[in-house]
C-alpha positions in Angstrom: -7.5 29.8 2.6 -3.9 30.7 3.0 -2.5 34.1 4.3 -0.2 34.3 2.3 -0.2 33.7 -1.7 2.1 33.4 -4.5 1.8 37.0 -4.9 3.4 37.5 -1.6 7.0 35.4 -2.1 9.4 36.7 -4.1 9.0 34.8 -8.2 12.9 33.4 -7.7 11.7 31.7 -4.2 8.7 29.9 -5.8 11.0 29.0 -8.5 12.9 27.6 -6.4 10.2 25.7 -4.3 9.5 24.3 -7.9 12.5 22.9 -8.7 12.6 21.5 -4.7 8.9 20.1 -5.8 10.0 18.1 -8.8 13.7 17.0 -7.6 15.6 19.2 -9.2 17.0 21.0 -6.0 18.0 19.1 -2.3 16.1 20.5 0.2 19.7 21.7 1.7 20.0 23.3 -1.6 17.0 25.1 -1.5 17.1 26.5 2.0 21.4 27.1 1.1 19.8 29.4 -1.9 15.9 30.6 -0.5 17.1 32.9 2.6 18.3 35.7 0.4 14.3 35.6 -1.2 12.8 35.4 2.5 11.1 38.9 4.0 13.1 40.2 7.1 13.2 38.0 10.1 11.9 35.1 8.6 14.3 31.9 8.3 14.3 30.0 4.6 13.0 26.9 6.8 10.0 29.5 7.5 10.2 30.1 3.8 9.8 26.5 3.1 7.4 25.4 5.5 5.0 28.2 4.8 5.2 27.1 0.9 4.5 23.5 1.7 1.1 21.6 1.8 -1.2 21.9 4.7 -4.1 19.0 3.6 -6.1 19.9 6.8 -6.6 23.7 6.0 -8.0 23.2 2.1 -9.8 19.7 2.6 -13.4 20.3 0.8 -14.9 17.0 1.6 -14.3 14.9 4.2 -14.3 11.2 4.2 -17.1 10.5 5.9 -19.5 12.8 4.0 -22.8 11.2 4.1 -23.1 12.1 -0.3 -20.5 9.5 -0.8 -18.9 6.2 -0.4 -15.1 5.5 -0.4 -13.1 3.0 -0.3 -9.3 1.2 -1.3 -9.3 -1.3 -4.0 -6.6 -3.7 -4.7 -6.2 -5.3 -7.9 -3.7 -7.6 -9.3 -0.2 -5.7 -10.9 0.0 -5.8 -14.4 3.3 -7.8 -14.2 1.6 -10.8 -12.5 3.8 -9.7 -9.6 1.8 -8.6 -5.8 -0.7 -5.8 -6.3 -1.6 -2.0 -7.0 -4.7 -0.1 -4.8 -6.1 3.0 -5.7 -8.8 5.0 -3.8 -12.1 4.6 -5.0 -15.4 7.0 -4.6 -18.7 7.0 -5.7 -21.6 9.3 -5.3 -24.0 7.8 -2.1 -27.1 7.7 -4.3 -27.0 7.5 -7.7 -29.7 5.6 -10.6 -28.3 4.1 -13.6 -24.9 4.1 -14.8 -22.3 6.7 -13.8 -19.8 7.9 -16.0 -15.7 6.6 -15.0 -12.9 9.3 -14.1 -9.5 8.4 -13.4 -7.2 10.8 -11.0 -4.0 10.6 -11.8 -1.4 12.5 -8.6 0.8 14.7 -8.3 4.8 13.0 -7.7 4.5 12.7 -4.3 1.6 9.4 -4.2 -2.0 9.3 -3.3 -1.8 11.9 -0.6 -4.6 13.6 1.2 -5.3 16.2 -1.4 -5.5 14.0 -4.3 -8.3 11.7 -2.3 -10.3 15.3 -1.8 -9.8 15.4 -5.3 -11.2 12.3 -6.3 -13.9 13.2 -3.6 -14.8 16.2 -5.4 -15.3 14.6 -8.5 -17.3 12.0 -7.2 -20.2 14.8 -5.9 -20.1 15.9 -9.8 -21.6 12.8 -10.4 -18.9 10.4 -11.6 -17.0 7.3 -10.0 -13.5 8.4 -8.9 -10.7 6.5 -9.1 -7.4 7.5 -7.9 -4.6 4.9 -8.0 -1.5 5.1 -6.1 1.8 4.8 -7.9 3.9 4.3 -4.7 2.0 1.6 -3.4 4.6 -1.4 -4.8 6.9 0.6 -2.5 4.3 0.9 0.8 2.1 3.0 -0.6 2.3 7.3 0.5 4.3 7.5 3.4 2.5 10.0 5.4 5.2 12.8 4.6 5.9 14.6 1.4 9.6 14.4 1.7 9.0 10.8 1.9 7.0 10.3 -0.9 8.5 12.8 -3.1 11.8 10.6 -2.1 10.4 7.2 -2.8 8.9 8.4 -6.0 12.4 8.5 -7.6 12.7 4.8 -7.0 9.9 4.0 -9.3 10.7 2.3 -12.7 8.7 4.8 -14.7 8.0 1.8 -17.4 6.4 -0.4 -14.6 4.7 2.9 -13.4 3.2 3.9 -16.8 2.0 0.1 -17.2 0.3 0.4 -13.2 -1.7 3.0 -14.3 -2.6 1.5 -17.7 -3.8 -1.3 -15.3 -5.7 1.3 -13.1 -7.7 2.6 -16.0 -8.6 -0.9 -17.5 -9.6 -2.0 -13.7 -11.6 1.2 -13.2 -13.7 0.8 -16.8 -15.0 -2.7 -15.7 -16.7 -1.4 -13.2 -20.0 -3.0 -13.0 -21.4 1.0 -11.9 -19.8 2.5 -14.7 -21.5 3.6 -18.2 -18.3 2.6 -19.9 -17.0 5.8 -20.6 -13.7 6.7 -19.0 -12.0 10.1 -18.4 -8.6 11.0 -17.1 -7.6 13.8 -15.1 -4.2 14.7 -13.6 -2.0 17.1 -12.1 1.5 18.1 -12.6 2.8 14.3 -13.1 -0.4 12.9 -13.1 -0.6 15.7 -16.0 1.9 14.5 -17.4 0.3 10.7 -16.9 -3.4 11.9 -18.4 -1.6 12.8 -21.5 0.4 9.3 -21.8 -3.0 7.5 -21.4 -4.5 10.0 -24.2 -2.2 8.1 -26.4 -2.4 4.5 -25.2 -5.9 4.2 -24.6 -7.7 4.3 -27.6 -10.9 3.7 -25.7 -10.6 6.7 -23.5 -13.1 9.1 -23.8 -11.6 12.3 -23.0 -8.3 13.8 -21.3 -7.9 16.8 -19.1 -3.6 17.1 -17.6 -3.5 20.5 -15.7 0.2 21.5 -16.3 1.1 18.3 -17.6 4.4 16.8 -19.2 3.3 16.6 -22.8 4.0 13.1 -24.7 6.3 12.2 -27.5 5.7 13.9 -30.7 5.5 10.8 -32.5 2.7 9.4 -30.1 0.5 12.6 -30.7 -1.1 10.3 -33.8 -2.1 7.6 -31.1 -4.6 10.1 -29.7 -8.1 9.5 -30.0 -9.3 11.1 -26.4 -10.7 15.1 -27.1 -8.1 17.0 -24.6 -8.7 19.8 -22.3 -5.4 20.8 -21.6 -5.0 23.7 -18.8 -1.6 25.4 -18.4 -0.2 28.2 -16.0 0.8 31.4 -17.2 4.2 31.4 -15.1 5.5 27.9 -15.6 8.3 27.9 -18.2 9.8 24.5 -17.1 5.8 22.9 -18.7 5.2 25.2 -21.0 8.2 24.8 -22.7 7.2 21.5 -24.3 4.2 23.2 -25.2 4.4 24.5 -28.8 5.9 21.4 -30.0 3.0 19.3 -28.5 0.6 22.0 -30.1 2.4 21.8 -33.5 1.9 17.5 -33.1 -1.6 17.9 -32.2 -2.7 19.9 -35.2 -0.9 18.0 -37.6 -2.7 14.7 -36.5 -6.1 16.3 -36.4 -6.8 16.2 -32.1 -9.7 17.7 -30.6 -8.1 19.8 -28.2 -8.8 23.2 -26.4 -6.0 24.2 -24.4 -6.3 27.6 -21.7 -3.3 29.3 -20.6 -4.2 30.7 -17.1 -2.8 34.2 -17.1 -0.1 35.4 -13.7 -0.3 32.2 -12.3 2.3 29.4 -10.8 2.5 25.5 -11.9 0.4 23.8 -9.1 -2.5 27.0 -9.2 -5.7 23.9 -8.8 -3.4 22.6 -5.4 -5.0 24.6 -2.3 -3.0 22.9 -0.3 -0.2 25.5 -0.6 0.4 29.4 -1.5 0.7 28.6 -5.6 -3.5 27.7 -5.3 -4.9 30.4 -7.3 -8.5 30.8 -6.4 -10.4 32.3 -9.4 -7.9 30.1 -11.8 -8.8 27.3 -9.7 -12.3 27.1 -10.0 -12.3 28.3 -14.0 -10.2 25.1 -14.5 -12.1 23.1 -12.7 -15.7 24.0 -13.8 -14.3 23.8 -17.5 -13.0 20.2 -15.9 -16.6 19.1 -15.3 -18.2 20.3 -17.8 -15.9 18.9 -20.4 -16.3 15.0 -18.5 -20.4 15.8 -18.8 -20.2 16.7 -22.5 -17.6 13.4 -23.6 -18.2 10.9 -20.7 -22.2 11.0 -20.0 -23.6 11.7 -23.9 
């Protein structure tokens, strides 16, 4: 999809880009320290533009595909206080009861790739629900600086208890078989895992490059857990062997894949980290792990 991959930038640029990503660098700070990484003739604003998102170019399903029906739910905030809405998508045509998957973002919102996202999951035959943390703040802005901006204003307690809210609104669904899954994706990783050990109910876990939990939640976990990591992502992976350590020790179904020369992000094809052949491993093991736990 792109022209250029992560193959093509230089590994200290797209480490860079990483810690721009998750807040850890200004974007002053990164275009002050990309230029020395950017090929000849090309400006680190180039740099960083080509490494941002384009949602037009890798969109899969549009909104108006004729196999499904989508929607935004609101639903009342755990705290008693206004609302939370989340993007909901179901397959067009479907018999019986359909099994429940919750999408959990990346930390920029409910932005277009995350609703492809849910889209996609919703032609594997599931309902997909993906709730938007920044709406108590507006909702996604419309611009990833934006939204990676407001999402530092979040109180992460009120945040973890929204999507608590979104899991428990999503498994009444009068459609759904009961069964509930949760996916994520770099925060919402990170989120997927938190669930895993708060919902006791939930029916399987799958964080792609997630933030792992507490140690001394890992017990909590009752979910079976896919857990898909990057090869080239030390800031993640880091928490890693500890979370493995925890998981044995309290007996957790869990397979875990370590997705060899690739970046933290390789599942987004919205930008040059999207590994293709990575991609589509992670995600067919995805699938098949929600039709093996969710639909049984």
């Amino acid at each position: 999809m792109f022209l250029k991959q992560a193959r093509d930038f230089h590994p200290e640029a797209l480490k860079l880009f990483d810690q721009y990503v998750h807040g850890q660098l200004s974007r002053r700070g990164f275009l002050q320290q990309a230029g020395r990484f950017a090929a000849a003739g090309v400006s680190a604003e180039a740099l960083l533009l080509s490494l941002s998102p384009n949602f037009a170019q890798a969109q899969q399903i549009a909104p108006t595909d004729a196999r499904i029906v989508t929607s935004y739910v609101e639903y009342p905030s755990p705290d008693g206080y206004g609302k939370l809405r989340g993007y909901l998508v179901k397959p067009a045509k479907f018999s019986g009861k359909l099994p429940l998957v919750l999408v959990a973002h990346e930390n920029r919102g409910l932005n277009p790739h995350i609703e492809d996202i849910a889209r996609r999951v919703a032609l594997a035959n599931f309902i997909a629900f993906a709730p938007d943390a920044l709406f108590p703040l507006g909702g996604y802005p419309g611009d990833e600086d934006k939204a990676r901006e407001a999402f530092t204003k979040l109180d992460q307690t009120k945040t973890r208890a929204d999507f608590i809210a979104a899991a428990k609104q999503l498994k009444a669904l009068p459609d759904g078989n009961g069964k509930l899954g949760a996916v994520g994706f770099c925060y919402g990783g990170g989120v997927a895992n938190y669930l895993a050990t708060q919902l006791p109910d939930l029916a399987a876990a799958v964080p792609f490059y997630g933030a792992q939990p507490p140690a001394d939640t890992v017990a909590a976990i009752k979910a079976p857990l896919l857990l898909q990591y990057a090869e080239q992502d030390e800031r993640i992976n880091a928490g890693w062997p500890a979370y493995e350590t925890a998981l044995k020790a309290a007996k957790v179904n869990y397979q875990a894949f370590v997705y060899p020369g690739v970046q933290h992000g390789f599942n987004n094809d919205t930008t040059p980290r999207y590994d293709a052949a990575a991609a589509k491993l992670a995600w067919d093991r995805t699938i098949q792990f929600f039709d093996q736990h969710l639909r049984a």
